[in-house]
N, C-alpha and C positions, 0 to 999 in steps of 0.2 A: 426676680429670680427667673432664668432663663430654664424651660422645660427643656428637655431632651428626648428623643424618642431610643428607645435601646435599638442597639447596635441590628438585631435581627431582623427585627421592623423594617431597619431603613435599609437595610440588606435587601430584606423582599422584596421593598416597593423598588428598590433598583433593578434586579434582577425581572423583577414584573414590567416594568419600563424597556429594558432591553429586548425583551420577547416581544413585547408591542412594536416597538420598532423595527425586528425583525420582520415580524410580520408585512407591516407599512413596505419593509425593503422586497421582499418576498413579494407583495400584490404589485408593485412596481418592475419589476421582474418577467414576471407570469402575463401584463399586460403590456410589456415590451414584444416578450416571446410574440404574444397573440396578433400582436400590430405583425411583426415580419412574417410569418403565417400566413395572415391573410393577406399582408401584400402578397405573397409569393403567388395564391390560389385564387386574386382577386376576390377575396371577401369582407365582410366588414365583421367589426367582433361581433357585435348579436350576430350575424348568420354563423360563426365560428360555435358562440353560446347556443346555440339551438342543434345544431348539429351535431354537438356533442351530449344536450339533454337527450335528443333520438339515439344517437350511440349507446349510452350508457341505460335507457330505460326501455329500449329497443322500439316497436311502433307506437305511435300517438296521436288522438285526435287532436285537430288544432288548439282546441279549449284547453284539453289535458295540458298542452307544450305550451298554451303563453300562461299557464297557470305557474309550470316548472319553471319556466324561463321569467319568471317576471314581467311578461308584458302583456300590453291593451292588446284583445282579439284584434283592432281593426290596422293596429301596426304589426303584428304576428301575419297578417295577410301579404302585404306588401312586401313580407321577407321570404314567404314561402312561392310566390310568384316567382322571386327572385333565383332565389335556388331550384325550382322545379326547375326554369327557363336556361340556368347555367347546368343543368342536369346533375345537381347534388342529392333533391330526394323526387320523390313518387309520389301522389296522390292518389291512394287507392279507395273508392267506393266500394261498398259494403253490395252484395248480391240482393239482400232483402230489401234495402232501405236506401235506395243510390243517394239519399243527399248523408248517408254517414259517410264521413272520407276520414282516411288513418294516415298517417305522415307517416316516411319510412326514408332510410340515407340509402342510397344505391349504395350495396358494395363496394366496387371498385372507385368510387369516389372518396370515400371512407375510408382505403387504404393510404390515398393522397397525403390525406390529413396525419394518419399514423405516421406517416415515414418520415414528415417534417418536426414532429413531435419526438421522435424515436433519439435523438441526441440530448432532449431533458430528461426524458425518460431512464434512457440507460444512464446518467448521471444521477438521477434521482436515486436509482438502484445501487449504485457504488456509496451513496451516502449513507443509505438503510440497511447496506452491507456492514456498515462499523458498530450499528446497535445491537445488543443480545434481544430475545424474544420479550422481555419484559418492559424494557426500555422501548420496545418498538409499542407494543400493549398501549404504553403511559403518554406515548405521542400519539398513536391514533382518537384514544384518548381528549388527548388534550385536544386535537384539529376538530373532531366530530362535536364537540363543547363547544370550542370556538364559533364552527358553523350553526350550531343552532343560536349564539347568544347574536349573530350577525342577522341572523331573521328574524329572530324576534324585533329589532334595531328598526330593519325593512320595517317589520308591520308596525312598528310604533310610527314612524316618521310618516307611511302611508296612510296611518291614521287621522294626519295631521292636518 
């Protein structure tokens, strides 16, 4: 006798499957965007990724930023060389303790980067325009869930 699973079950697991997917399509997307980006600015996507953990977290020592960004201190060197050199950020030593140094994104470098983003952006915005407040609630929701079940993932695999 052949089991069956109800009708609702396999609904979910499909509907679960499609949002997976989406996703999959989405990060595929998001890392196209970022390739034409940084060709446009000559950058590579870690220097994209790190430039935007500084944006979003505002200044940071180096340690702090390959902690946030995922990477080894001594490759996080070799990217912040890179961007000081293309004059993306600043390294500012501390008054008391000159070997503390804080990373920071120059301003008007920073706007660069917004303005090439500003076409997903305002598309992003006409999308989350069709959602009521609660519906938007249930997918911040849902992404903020996502991103922590995707670190945990990191630190299990790095644990490996």
């Amino acid at each position: 006798m052949e089991q069956t699973e109800p009708s609702d079950a396999r609904h979910h697991r499909r509907t679960g499957n499609e949002i997976k997917a989406a996703l999959r399509d989405l990060r595929i997307q998001l890392a196209l965007l970022n390739h034409q980006v940084g060709g446009k600015l000559a950058l590579k996507d870690v220097d994209l990724d790190c430039l935007d953990v500084l944006a979003r977290s505002g200044p940071l020592t180096p340690s702090a930023l390959a902690r946030q960004a995922g990477l080894h201190p001594a490759t996080l060197t070799g990217i912040l060389d890179r961007l000081e050199k293309a004059g993306w950020i600043a390294r500012d030593r501390a008054r008391a303790d000159r070997r503390s140094v804080t990373i920071r994104v120059l301003p008007d470098r920073g706007m660069e980067v917004f303005r090439l983003y500003q076409p997903m952006i305002g598309a992003m915005d006409d999308v989350l325009a069709e959602y009521n407040e609660q519906e938007l609630a249930l997918i911040a929701d849902f992404l903020r869930r996502s991103t922590e079940a995707g670190q945990r993932a990191n630190g299990e695999l790095a644990q490996e």
